[in-house]
BALOBA-1460 file (C-alpha; in Angstrom, 3 decimals):
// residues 69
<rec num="1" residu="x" x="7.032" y="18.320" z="-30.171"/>
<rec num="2" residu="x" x="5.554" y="16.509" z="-27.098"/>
<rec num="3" residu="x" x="6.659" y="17.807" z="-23.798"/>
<rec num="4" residu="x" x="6.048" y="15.070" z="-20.603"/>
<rec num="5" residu="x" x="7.141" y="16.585" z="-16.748"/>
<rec num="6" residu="x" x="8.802" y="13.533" z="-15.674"/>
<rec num="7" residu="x" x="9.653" y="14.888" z="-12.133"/>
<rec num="8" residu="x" x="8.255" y="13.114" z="-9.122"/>
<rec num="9" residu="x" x="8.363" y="14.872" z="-5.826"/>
<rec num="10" residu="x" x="10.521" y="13.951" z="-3.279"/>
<rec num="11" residu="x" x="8.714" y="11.852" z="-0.260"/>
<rec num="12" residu="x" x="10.058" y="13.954" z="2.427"/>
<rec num="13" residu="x" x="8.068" y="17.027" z="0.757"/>
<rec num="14" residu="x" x="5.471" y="15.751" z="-0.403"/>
<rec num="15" residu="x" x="2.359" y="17.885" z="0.461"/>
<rec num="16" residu="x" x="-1.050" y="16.191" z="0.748"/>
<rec num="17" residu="x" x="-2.331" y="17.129" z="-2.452"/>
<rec num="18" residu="x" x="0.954" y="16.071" z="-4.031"/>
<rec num="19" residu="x" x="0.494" y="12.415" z="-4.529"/>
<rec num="20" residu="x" x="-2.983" y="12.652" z="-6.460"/>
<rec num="21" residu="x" x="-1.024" y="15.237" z="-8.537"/>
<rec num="22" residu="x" x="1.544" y="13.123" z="-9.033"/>
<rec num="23" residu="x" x="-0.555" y="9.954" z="-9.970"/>
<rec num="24" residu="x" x="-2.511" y="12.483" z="-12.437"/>
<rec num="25" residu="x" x="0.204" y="13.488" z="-14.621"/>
<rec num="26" residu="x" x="1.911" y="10.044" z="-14.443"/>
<rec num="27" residu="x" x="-1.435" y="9.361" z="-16.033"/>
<rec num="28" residu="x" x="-1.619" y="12.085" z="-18.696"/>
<rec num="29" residu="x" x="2.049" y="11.179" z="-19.380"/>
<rec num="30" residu="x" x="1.117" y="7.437" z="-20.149"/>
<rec num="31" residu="x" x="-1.114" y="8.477" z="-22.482"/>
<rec num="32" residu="x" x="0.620" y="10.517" z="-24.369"/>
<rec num="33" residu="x" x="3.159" y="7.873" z="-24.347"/>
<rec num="34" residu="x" x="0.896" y="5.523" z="-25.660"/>
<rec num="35" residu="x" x="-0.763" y="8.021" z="-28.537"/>
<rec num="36" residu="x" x="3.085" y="8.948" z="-29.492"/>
<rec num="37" residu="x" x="4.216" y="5.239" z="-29.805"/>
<rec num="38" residu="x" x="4.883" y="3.873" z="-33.105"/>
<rec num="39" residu="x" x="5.203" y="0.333" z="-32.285"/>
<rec num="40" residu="x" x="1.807" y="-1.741" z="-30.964"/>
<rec num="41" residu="x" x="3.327" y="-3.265" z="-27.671"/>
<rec num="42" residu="x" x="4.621" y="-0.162" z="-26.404"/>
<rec num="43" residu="x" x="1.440" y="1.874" z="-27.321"/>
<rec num="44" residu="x" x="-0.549" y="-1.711" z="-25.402"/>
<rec num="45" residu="x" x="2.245" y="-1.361" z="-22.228"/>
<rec num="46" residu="x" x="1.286" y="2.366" z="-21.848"/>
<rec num="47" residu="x" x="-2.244" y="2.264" z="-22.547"/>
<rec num="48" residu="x" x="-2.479" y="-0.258" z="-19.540"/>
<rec num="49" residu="x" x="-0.367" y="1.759" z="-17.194"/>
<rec num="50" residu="x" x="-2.425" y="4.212" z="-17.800"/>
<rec num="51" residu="x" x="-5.783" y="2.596" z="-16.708"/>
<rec num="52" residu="x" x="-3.721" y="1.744" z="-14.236"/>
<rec num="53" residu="x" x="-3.257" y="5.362" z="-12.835"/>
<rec num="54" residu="x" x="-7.246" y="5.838" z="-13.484"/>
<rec num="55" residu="x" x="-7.425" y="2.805" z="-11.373"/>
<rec num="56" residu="x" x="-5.338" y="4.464" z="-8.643"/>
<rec num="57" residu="x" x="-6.875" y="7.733" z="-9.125"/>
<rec num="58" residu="x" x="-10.548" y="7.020" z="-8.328"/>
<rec num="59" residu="x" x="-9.541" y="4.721" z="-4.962"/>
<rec num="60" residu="x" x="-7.290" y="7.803" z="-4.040"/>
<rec num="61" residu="x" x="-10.132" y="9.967" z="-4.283"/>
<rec num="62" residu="x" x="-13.075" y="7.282" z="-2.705"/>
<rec num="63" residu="x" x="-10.474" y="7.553" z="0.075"/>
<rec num="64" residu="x" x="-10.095" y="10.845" z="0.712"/>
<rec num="65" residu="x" x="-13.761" y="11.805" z="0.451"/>
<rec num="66" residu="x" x="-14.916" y="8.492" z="2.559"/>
<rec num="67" residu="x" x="-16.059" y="9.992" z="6.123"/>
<rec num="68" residu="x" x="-13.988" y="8.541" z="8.721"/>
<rec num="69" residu="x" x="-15.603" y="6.458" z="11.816"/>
C-alpha cells in the first residue's frame, strides 16, 4: 500500500524551511501519483505537475543561495 502526507502547513506557521519542504513532498507525492496511475492521462497530468515542482524547486533554491546586493 502507498502512503502520500497530503498535509500542507498552515501560512501563518510556516517556518522558513517549510515551503521548500512542502514543494518537495508535493513533488515526491506527484510521482508516486503518476507511477500508481492506471490510466495514461492521469499518469501524463501527474508526471507534469511533477516537473513542475522540480521546476519550482531549483528557482527556490537559486533564490535562497543567490547573494543579496
Amino acid at each position: 500500500m502507498i502512503k502520500v502526507d497530503l498535509r500542507v502547513p498552515a501560512a501563518s506557521t510556516e517556518q522558513p524551511g517549510d515551503h521548500l519542504d512542502y514543494l518537495e513532498r508535493r513533488h515526491r507525492q506527484s510521482l508516486v501519483l503518476a507511477h500508481a496511475s492506471r490510466d495514461d492521462a492521469v499518469k501524463s497530468i501527474h508526471h507534469e505537475m511533477a516537473l513542475n515542482f522540480a521546476d519550482e524547486i531549483a528557482a527556490y533554491r537559486a533564490l535562497r543561495i543567490a547573494p543579496s546586493d
